[in-house]
C-alpha positions as CSV (number, residue, x, y, z in Angstrom):
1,X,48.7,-25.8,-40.5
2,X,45.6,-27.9,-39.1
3,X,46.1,-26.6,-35.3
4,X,46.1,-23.0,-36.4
5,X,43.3,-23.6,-38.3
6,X,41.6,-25.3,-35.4
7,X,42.6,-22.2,-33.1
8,X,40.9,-19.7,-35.4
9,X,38.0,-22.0,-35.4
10,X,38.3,-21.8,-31.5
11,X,38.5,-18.1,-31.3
12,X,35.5,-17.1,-32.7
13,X,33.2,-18.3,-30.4
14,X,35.2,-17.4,-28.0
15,X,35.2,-13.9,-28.5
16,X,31.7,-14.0,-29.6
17,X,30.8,-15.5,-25.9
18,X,33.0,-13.2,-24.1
19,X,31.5,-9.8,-25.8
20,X,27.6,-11.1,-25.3
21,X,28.4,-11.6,-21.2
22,X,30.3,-8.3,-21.8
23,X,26.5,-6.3,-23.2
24,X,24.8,-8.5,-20.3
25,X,26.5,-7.3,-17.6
26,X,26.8,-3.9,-18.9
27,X,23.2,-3.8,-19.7
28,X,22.4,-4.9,-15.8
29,X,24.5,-2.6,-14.2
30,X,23.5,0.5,-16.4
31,X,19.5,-0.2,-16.3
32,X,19.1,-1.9,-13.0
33,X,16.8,-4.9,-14.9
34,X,17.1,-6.7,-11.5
35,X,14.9,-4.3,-10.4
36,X,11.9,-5.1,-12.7
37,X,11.5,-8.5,-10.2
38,X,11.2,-6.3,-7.4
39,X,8.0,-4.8,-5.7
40,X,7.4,-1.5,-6.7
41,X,5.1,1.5,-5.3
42,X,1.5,0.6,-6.7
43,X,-1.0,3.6,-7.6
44,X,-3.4,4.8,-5.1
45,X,-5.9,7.4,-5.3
46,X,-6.7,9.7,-1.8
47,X,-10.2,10.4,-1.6
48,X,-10.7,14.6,-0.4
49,X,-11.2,14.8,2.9
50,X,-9.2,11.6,3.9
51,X,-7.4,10.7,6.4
52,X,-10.1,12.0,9.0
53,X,-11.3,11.2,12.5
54,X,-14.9,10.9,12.9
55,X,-16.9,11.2,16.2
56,X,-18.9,7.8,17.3
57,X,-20.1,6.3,20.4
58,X,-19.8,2.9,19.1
59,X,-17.4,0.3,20.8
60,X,-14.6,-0.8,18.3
61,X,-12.1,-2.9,19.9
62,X,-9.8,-3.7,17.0
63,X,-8.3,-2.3,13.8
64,X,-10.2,-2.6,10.6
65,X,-9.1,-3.2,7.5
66,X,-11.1,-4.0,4.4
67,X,-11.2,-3.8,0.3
68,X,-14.2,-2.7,-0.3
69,X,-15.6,-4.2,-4.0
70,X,-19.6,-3.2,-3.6
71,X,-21.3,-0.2,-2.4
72,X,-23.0,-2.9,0.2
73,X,-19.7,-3.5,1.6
74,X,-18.8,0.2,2.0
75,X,-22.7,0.4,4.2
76,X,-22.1,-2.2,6.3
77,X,-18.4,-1.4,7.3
78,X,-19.5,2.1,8.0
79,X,-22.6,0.3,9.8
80,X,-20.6,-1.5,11.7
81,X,-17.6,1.2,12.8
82,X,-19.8,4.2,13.1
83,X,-22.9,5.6,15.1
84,X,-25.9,6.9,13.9
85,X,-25.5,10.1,14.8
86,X,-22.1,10.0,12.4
87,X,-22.2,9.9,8.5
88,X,-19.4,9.0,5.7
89,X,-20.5,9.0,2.4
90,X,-19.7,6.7,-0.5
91,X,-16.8,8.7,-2.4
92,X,-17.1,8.5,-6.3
93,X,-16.4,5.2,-7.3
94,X,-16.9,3.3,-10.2
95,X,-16.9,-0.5,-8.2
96,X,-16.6,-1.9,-12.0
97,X,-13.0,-0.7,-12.3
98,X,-12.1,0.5,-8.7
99,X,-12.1,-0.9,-5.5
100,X,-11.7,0.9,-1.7
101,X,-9.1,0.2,0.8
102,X,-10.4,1.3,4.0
103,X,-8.1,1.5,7.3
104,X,-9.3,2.3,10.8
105,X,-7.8,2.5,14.3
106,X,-10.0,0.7,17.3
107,X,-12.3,3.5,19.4
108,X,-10.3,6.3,20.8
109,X,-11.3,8.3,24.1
110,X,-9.3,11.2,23.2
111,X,-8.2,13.1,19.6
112,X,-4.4,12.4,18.5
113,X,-4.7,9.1,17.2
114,X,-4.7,9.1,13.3
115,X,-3.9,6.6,10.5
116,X,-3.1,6.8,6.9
117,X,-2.7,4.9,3.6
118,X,1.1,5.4,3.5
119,X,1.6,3.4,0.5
120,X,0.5,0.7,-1.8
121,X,3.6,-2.0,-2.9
122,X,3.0,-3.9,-5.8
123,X,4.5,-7.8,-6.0
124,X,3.6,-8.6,-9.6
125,X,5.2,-12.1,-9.3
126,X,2.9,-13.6,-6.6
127,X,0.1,-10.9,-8.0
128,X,-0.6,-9.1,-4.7
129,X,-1.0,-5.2,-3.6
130,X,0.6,-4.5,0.3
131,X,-0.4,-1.5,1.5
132,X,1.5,0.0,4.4
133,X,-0.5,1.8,7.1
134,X,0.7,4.3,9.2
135,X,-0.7,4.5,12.7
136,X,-0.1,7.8,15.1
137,X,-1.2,8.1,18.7
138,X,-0.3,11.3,20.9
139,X,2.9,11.5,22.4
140,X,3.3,11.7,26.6
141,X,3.5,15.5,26.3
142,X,0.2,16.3,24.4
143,X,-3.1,16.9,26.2
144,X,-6.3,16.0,23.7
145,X,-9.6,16.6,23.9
146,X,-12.0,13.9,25.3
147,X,-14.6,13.0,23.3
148,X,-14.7,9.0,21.7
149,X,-13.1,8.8,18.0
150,X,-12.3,6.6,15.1
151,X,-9.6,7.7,13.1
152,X,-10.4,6.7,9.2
153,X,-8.6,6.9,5.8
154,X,-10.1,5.8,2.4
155,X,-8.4,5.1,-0.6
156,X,-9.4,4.1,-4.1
157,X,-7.1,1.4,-6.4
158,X,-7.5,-0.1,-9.6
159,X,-9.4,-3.5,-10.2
160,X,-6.6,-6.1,-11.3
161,X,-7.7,-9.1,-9.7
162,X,-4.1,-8.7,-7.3
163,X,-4.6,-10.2,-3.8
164,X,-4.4,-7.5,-0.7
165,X,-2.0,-7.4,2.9
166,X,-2.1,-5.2,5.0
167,X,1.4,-3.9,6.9
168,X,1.2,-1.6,9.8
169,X,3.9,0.6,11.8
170,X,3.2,3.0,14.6
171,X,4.2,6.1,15.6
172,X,4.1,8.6,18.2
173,X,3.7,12.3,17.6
174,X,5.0,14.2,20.3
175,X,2.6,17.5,21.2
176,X,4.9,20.9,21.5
């Protein structure tokens, strides 16, 4: 009488155990919780007008990337990329509560090169913003116009104290 006592006594906790891991697995399967630990696309705002390529005479002979906090920031990146004769204005920004991301390609002799802000990933774990820029340059079978360039897209992003990378891919667009 004692051991089938003792068996109940087992079998409660037994069933109990195997009907929680029962839920939890269900529960993971069904809502994909894993996927709350994983990066996820971040909200970015495209500012009109952007991606663009701007005329300069300026030398650039790399990439620029920046997160642009200030409205001094935002002058002397422009200062520093563009020629007199060329002019980007400060889009509306509140620096308080937004920030700029601002991507451009090196100096370009001819049009067809472009870039854009493809998308912002968000890694909430290690607190940090990736955003993926797309780079375009003419394909063998397009014939541009010469004239020097700086291809240039602006985006605008929330303040949240996150850390920014930068990721780049090129790609070449073939001319018809």
């Amino acid at each position: 009488m004692q051991n089938k006592k003792n068996k109940k006594n087992l079998l409660l906790p037994l069933v109990v155990i195997v009907v929680l891991i029962s839920v939890v697995a269900f529960l993971l399967w069904k809502e994909n919780i894993l996927d709350l630990f994983k990066p996820y696309p971040y909200a970015m705002t495209r500012i009109d007008n952007y991606p663009a390529v701007i005329e300069t005479t300026k030398k650039i002979d790399s990439r620029k990337k920046a997160v642009i906090n200030s409205k001094e920031e935002f002058d002397a990146l422009m200062n520093e990329i563009l020629s007199d004769t060329s002019k980007v204005n400060l889009p509306s920004v509140d620096f308080n509560k937004e920030r700029l991301l601002i991507s451009t390609t090196q100096s370009n002799d001819s049009f067809g090169f472009g870039i854009k802000v493809k998308s912002i990933i968000k890694d909430e774990p290690n607190k940090k913003l990736n955003a993926v820029i797309t780079y375009t340059k003419p394909g063998e079978t397009c014939i541009n116009e010469e004239k020097a360039n700086i291809a240039i897209d602006i985006v605008k992003i929330e303040k949240n104290g996150f850390d920014v990378s930068f990721e780049s891919e090129m790609k070449t667009k073939e001319c018809k």
